[in-house]
C-alpha positions in Angstrom: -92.7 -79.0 -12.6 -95.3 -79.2 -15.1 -95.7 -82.6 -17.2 -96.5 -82.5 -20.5 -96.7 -85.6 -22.6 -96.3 -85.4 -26.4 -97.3 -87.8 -29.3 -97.3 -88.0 -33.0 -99.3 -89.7 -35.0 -100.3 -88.1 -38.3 -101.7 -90.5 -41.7 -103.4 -88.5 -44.7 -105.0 -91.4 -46.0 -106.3 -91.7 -49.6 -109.2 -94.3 -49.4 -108.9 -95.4 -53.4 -105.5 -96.7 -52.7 -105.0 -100.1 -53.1 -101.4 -100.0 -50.4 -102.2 -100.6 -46.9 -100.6 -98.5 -44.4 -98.9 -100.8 -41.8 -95.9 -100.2 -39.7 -94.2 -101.0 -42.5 -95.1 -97.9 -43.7 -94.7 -95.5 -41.1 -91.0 -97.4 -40.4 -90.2 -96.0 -43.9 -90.7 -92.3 -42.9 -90.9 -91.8 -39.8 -91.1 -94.6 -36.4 -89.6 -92.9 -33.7 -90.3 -94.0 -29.3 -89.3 -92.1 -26.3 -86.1 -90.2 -26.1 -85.1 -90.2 -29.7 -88.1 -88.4 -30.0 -85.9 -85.0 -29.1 -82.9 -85.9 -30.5 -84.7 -86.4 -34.0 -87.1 -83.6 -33.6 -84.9 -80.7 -31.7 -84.2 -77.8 -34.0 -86.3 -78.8 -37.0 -88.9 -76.6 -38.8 -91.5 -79.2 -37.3 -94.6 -79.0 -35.0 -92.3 -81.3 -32.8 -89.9 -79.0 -32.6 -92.2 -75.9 -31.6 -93.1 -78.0 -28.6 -89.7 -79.0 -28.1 -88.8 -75.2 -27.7 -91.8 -74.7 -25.5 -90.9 -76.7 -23.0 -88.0 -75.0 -22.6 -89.4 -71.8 -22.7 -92.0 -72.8 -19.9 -89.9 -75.2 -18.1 -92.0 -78.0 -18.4 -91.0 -81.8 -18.6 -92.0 -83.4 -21.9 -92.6 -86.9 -21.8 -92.6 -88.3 -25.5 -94.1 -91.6 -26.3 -94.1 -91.7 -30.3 -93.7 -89.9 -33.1 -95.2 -91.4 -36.4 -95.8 -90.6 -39.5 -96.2 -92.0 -43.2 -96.5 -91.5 -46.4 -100.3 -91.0 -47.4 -101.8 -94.7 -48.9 -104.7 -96.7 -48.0 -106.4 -97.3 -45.2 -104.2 -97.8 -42.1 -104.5 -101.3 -40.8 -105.8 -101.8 -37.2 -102.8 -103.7 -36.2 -100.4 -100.8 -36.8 -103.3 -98.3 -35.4 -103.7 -100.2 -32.1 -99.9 -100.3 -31.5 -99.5 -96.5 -32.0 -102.3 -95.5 -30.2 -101.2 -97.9 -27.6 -98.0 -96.9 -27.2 -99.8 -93.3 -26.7 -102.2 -94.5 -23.9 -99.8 -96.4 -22.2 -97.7 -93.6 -21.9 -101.0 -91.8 -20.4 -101.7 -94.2 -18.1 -98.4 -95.5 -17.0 -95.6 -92.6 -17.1 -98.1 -90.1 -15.1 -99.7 -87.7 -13.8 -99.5 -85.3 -16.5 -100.7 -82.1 -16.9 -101.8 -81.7 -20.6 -101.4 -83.3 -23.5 -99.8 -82.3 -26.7 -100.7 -84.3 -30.3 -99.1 -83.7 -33.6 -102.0 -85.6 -36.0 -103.0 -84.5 -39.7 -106.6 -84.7 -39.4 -107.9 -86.8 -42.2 -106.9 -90.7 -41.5 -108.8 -93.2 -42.3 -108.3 -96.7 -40.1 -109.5 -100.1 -40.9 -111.6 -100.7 -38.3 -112.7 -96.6 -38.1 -113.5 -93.8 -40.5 -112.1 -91.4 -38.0 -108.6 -92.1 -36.6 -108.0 -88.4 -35.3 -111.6 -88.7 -33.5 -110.7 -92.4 -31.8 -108.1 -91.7 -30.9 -108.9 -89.0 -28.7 -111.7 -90.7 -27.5 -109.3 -93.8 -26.3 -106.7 -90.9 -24.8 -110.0 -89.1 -22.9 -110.8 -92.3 -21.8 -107.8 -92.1 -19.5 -107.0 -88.7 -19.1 -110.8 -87.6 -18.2 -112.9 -84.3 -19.4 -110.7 -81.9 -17.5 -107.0 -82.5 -18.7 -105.7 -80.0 -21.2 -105.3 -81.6 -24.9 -103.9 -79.6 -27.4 -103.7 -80.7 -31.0 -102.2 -79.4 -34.3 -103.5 -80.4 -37.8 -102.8 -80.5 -41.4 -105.1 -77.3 -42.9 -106.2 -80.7 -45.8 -107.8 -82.2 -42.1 -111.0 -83.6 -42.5 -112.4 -82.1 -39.0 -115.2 -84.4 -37.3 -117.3 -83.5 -34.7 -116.0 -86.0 -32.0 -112.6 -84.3 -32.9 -113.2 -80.8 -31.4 -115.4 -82.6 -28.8 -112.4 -84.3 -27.3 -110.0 -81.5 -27.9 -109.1 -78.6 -25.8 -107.3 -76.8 -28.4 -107.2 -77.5 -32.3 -105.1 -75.5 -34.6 -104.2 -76.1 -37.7 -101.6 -74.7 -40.4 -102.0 -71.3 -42.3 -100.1 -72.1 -45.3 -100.1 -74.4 -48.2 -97.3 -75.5 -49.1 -96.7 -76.4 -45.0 -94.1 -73.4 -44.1 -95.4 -72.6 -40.6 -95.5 -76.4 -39.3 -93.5 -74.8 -36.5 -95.3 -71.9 -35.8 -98.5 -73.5 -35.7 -97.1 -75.8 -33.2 -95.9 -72.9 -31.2 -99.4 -71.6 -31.3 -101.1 -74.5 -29.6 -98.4 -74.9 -27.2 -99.0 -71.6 -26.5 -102.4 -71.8 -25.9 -102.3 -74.8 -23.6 -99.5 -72.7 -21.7 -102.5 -70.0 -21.4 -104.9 -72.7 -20.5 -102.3 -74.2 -17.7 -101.8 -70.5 -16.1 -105.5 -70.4 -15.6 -106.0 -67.5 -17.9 -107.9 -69.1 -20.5 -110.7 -71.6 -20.6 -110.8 -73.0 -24.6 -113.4 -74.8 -26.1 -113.6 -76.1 -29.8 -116.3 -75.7 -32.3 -116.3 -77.0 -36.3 -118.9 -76.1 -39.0 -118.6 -77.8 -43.0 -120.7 -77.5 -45.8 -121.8 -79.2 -48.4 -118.3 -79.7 -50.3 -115.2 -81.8 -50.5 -113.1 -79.6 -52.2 -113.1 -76.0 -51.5 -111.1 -73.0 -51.1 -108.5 -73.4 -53.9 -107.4 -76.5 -51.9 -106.0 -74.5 -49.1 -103.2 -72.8 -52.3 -101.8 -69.5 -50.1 -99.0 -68.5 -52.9 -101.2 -66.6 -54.6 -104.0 -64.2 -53.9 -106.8 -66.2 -53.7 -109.6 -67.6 -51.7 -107.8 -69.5 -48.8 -105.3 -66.4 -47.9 -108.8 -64.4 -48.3 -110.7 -66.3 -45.7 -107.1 -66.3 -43.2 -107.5 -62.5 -43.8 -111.0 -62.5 -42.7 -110.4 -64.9 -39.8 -107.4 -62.9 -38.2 -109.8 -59.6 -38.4 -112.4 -61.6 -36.4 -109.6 -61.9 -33.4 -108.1 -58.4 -33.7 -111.8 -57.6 -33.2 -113.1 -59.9 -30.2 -110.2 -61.5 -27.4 -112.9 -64.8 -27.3 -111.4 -65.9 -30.6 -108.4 -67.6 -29.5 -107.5 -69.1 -33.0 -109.8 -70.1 -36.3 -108.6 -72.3 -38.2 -109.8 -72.3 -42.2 -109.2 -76.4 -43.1 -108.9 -77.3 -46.9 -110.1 -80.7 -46.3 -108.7 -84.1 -48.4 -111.1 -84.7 -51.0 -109.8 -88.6 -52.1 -110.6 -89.7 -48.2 -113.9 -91.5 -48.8 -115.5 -90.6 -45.1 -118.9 -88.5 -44.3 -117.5 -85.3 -43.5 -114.8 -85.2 -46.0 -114.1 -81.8 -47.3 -113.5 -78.4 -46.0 -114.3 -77.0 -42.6 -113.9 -73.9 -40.3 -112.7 -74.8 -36.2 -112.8 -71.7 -34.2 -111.2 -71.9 -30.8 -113.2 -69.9 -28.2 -112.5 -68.4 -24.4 -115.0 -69.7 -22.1 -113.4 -67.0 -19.8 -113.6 -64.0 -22.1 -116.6 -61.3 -21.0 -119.1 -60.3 -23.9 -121.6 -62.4 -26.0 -120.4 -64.6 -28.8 -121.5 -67.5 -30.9 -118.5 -69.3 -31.9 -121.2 -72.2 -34.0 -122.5 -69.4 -35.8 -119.5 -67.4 -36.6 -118.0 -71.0 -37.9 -121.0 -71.2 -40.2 -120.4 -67.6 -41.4 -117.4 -68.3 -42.5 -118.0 -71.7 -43.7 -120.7 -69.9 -45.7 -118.1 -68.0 -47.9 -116.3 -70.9 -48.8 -119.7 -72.1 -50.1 -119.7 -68.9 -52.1 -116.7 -69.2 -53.4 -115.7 -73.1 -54.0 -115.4 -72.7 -57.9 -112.4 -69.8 -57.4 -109.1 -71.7 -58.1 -105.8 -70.0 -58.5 -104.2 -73.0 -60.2 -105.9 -74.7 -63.6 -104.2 -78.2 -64.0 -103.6 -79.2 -67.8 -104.5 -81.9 -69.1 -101.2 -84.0 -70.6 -101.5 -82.6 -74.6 -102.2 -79.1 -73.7 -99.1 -79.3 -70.6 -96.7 -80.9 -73.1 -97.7 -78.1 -75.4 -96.9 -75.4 -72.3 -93.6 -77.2 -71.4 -92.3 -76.9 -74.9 -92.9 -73.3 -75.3 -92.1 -72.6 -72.0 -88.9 -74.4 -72.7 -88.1 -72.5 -75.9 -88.9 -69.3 -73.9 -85.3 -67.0 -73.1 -84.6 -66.4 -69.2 -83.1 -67.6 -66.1 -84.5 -70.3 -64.1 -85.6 -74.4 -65.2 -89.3 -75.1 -66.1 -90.7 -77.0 -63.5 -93.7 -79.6 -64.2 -95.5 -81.1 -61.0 -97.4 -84.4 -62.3 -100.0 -84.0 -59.6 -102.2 -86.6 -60.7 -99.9 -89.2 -59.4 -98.6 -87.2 -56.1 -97.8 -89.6 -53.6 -98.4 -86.8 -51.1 -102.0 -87.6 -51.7 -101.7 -91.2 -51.8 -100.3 -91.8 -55.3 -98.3 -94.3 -56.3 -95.7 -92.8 -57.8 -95.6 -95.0 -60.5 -97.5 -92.9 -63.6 -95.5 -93.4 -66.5 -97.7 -91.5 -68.5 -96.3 -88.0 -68.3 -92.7 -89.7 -68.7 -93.8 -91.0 -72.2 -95.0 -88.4 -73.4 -91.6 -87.0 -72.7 -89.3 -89.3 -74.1 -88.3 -88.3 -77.3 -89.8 -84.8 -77.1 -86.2 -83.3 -77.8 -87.3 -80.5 -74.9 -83.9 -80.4 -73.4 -82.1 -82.1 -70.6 -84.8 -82.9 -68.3 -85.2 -84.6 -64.5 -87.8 -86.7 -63.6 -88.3 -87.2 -59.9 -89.1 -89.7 -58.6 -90.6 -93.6 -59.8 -91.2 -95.9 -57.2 -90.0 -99.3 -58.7 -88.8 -101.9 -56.2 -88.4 -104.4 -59.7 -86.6 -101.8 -61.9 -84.3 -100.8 -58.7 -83.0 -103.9 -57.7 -82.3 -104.5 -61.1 -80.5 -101.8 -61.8 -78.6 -102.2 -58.4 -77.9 -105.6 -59.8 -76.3 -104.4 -63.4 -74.5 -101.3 -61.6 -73.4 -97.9 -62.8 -72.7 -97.7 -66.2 -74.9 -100.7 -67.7 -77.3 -100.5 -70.2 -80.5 -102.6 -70.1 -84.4 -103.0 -71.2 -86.3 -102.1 -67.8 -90.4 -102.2 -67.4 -90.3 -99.0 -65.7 -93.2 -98.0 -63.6 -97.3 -98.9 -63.8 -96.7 -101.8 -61.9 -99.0 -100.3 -58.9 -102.1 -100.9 -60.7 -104.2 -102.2 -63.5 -106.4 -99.8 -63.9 -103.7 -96.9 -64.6 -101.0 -96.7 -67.8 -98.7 -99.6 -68.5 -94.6 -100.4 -67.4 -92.8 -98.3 -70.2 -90.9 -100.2 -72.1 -87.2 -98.5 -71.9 -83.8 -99.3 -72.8 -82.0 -97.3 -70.1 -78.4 -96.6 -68.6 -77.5 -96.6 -65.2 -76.0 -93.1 -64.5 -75.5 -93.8 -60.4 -76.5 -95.7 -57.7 -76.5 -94.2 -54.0 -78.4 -94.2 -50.5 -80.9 -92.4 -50.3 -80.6 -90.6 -46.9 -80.3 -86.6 -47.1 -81.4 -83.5 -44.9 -84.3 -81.0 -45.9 -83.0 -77.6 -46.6 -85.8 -75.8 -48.5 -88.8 -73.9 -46.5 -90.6 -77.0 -45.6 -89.9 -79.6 -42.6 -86.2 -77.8 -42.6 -84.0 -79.9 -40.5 -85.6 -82.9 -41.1 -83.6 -86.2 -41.7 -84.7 -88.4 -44.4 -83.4 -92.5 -45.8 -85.8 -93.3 -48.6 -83.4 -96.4 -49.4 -81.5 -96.6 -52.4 -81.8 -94.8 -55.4 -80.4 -95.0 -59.0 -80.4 -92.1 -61.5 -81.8 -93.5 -65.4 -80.8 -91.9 -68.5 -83.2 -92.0 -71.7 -83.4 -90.1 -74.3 -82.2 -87.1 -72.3 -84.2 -87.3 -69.4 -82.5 -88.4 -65.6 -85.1 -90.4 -63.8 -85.0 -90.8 -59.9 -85.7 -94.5 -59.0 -86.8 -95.2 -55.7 -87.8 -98.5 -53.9 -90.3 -96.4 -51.3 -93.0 -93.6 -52.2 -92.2 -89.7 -50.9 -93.6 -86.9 -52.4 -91.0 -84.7 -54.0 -91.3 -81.3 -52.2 -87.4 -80.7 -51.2 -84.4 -80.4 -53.8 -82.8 -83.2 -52.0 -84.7 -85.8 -53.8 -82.0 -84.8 -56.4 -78.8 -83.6 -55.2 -78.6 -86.6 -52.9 -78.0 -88.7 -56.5 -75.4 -85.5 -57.7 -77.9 -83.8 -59.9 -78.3 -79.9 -59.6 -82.0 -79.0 -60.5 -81.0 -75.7 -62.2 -78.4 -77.3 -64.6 -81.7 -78.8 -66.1 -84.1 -77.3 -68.6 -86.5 -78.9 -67.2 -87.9 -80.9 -63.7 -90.3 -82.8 -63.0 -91.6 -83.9 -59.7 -94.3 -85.7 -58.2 -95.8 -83.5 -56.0 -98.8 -81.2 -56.3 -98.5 -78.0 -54.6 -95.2 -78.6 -51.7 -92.7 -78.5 -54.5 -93.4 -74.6 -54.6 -91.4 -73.8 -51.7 -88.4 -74.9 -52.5 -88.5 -75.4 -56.5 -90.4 -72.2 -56.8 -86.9 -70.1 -56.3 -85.4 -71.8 -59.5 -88.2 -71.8 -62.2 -88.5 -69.4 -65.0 -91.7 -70.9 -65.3 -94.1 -73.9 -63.3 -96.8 -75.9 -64.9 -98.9 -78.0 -63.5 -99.9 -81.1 -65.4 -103.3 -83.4 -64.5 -102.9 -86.2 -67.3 -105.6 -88.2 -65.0 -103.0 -91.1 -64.6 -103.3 -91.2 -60.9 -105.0 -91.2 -57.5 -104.6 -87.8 -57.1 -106.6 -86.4 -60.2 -108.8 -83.4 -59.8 -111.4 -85.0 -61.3 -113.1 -86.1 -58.2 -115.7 -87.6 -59.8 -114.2 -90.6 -61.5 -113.4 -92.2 -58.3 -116.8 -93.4 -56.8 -116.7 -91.9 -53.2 -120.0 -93.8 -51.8 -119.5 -92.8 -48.1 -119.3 -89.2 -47.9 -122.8 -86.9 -47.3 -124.7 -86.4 -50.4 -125.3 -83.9 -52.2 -122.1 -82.6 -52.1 -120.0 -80.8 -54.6 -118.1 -80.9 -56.5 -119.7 -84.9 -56.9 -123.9 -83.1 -57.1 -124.8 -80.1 -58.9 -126.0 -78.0 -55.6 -127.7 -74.8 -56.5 -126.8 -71.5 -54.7 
């Protein structure tokens, strides 16, 4: 039987953020060894769960060594690096032979001790394994490709659709491949081209016409057209990761085997040269926090179904923010808008203190802005304590479907109106459980407000009348890259140097 061992290990890490990733922080999402690996995995809308089905499909025996994953932050320390990439190679080493390999990593982490996790990794796992083993790897289309990643890899294949829909498809693809590559019928081989950007290609957006569903148009003519283009992948990149080759990227899997003349570095470069062209084209124009409050009120006034949904995507901890801007939240309070969720703050302080008074209390809180100095201030609030519950739930919108989540406890805030989400841990706010697990309905609201950037679309998208997206610049996650000081990615690059055509 063939043996397939499978890992996880995925970190978008935002460089500017003062939280350390630890194990800490991968405990609080997701920490997962050996056979609960399956149990955890087996049905869900996850990359994991593609491979999961492909081994049954193929027959193969999966060996699973770890599954980890966490919220994007800082830098992730080398302790909890060296023990997840540990428990990977020992697993390599020790549990063999194996056959291939099969990875689940995002593509842009940031270690300590090593700009590129994704590219160390793979060296410590060929290190092992040797040139000729089969390793297959999925990414997050925000990876930040390097070249000592698609040196290492076999197969690289990354996801088609922003927010993440096809996690599970795009894990069947690489499985798929390796299955190819196993049977003899292929031979893959990786190659990656970038440009002279760290932000590009509407940031990956593919739920509107646009650039990025443009350029996946282009890349799946190129392998209708030639059988030696196994798979090209059209990477976004993660601008606030401070690392040289930040920024977009195209990674076009070739056949060594196919008959025919190609040039798989300059048909990445081809492509990689239309993003160039068209890096200013965005589909989405972030307001700043005057102009968005102005859109949210007359949005709110405006007759028809649905709530008005407002993503705060300057402080979107699936970037790395802290979820802890207040500044969106004040302009809020006291707007007379209508009955309004805010989800979520993370506020260990306000929490426990809430915990502590219990449901029905009123009391002053210092909500929020505790994360750091250099962003708004704790609102001072007089608040009541609607509920207090655990914070465990299951995702049931488009995204990571299946998917088991305990964010700790949570209490549900009323002032002046608005029902804030308090948190003790950071998750970006892309699934409507972040709400119903504390009893509120997003669609009895006029309007929600979440902490998320782009994910929220696919399942909030269904309820709104109308979305806005607000950049008040109270956060890690701004768009305007150029107030954060990257010094260690290439130069000139844009959108940081004025580059001419």
């Amino acid at each position: 039987m063939t043996r397939v061992l499978t890992a996880m290990f995925k970190h978008e890490t935002n460089t500017f953020s003062p939280l350390p990733t630890d194990l800490t922080s991968y405990a609080a999402r997701a920490l997962i060894y050996g056979e609960d690996i399956p149990a955890y995995f087996r049905g869900t809308a996850t990359e994991m769960g593609a491979f999961i089905q492909a081994a049954g499909h193929h027959d193969w025996e999966l060996v699973h060594s770890v599954a980890a994953d966490a919220t994007p932050s800082g830098k992730v320390t080398q302790a909890a690096f060296d023990h997840i990439a540990g428990t990977i190679e020992k697993a390599l080493r020790d549990d063999g032979p194996f056959d291939a390999v099969l990875l689940c990593l995002h593509g842009a982490m940031v270690a300590e001790h090593c700009d590129d996790g994704e590219g160390e990794l793979l060296r410590r796992l060929r290190a092992i394994a040797g040139d000729d083993m089969p390793i297959g790897v999925t990414l997050d289309l925000h990876a930040n490709v390097t070249d000592a990643m698609v040196q290492r890899a076999s197969v690289m294949v990354s996801y088609r659709s922003y927010p993440h829909t096809d996690q599970f498809g795009t894990g069947q693809r690489c499985a798929e491949l390796i299955a190819r590559t196993l049977a003899g019928e292929i031979a893959p081989q990786c190659t990656v081209a970038r440009g002279a950007m760290i932000d590009a290609v509407d940031h990956g957006r593919t739920t509107a016409p646009g650039p990025m569903l443009e350029m996946l148009a282009r890349a799946d003519a190129l392998m209708a057209e030639n059988a030696a283009w196994l798979d090209i992948g059209i990477n976004a990149g993660f601008p606030w990761a401070d690392m040289r080759d930040a920024g977009p990227s195209v990674v076009v899997v070739s056949d060594g085997k196919a008959p025919g003349t190609r040039d798989p570095d300059a048909l990445a470069a081809s492509l990689v040269q239309q993003i160039w062209q068209d890096r200013r084209r965005k589909t989405v124009q972030p307001l700043a926090l005057d102009a968005g409050m102005a859109a949210i009120r007359a949005a709110a006034a405006r007759a028809g179904d649905g709530v008005v949904v407002v993503a705060d995507t300057a402080d979107n901890p699936g970037g790395g923010g802290l979820e802890d801007s207040v500044a969106l939240l004040e302009a809020l309070l006291g707007a007379g808008i209508g009955r309004t969720a805010f989800g979520m703050v993370c506020d260990p302080e306000t929490l426990h203190a809430c915990i502590d008074a219990g449901p029905g209390a009123t009391l002053a809180v210092q909500l929020g802005g505790k994360g750091s100095t250099q962003f708004h201030a704790p609102l001072a609030l007089d608040v009541t304590v609607v509920s207090m519950q655990p914070g465990h739930f299951t995702f049931t919108g488009p995204m990571s479907r299946g998917i088991k989540l305990d964010i700790g406890p949570t209490v549900v805030l009323r002032c002046q109106g608005i029902d804030i989400v308090v948190a003790g841990s950071r998750h970006q706010v892309l699934d409507t459980g972040f709400f119903t697990h504390a009893a509120l309905q997003p669609s009895d609201y006029a309007v929600v407000v979440v902490k998320s950037s782009q994910h929220f679309r696919a399942a909030f998208g269904t309820l709104a009348k109308e979305i806005i997206v607000i950049d008040s610049g109270d956060g890690l996650t701004s768009h305007d890259l150029k107030s954060f000081g990257h010094s260690r990615v290439r130069r000139p690059v844009y959108p940081l140097d004025e580059i001419p055509d």
